[in-house]
N, C-alpha and C positions, 0 to 999 in steps of 0.2 A: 487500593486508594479509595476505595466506599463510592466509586464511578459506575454507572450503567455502560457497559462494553457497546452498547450500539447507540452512545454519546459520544463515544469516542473516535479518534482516527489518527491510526499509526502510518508512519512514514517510514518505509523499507527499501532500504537496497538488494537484501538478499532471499531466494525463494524458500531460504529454513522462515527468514521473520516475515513472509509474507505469507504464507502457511500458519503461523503461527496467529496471525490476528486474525486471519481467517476463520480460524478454530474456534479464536476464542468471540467471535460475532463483532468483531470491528470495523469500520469501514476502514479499508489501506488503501494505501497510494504506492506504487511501486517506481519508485525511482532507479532508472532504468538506461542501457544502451539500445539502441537501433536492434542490434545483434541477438540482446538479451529480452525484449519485451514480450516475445511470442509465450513465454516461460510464467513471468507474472501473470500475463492477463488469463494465462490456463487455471491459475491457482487463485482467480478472483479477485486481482487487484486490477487499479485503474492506475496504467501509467502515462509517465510523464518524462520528459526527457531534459529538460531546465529545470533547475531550480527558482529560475524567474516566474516561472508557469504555479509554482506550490501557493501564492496566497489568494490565488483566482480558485483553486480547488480544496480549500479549506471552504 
């Protein structure tokens, strides 16, 4: 899309697409269970666990 990847920031539920924006130098946000957040934040995302909480971390 002709975008600088560290303009960007992708919003993921799962650790393949949170890996994946990682890779590609984006900031992510991992949207996320209690259960599952130890997983994201290993793979360099910042989670969160509402989706009320997403437009304070944009």
């Amino acid at each position: 899309m002709g975008v600088n990847p560290q303009f960007c920031t992708v919003v993921e539920d799962s650790i393949l697409g949170v890996r994946a924006g990682i890779a590609a130098g984006m900031k992510v946000l991992g949207y996320s269970s209690q259960s599952e957040a130890i997983q994201r934040e290993e793979c360099g995302a910042r989670v969160f666990y509402s989706i009320y909480q997403l437009p304070d971390l944009l």
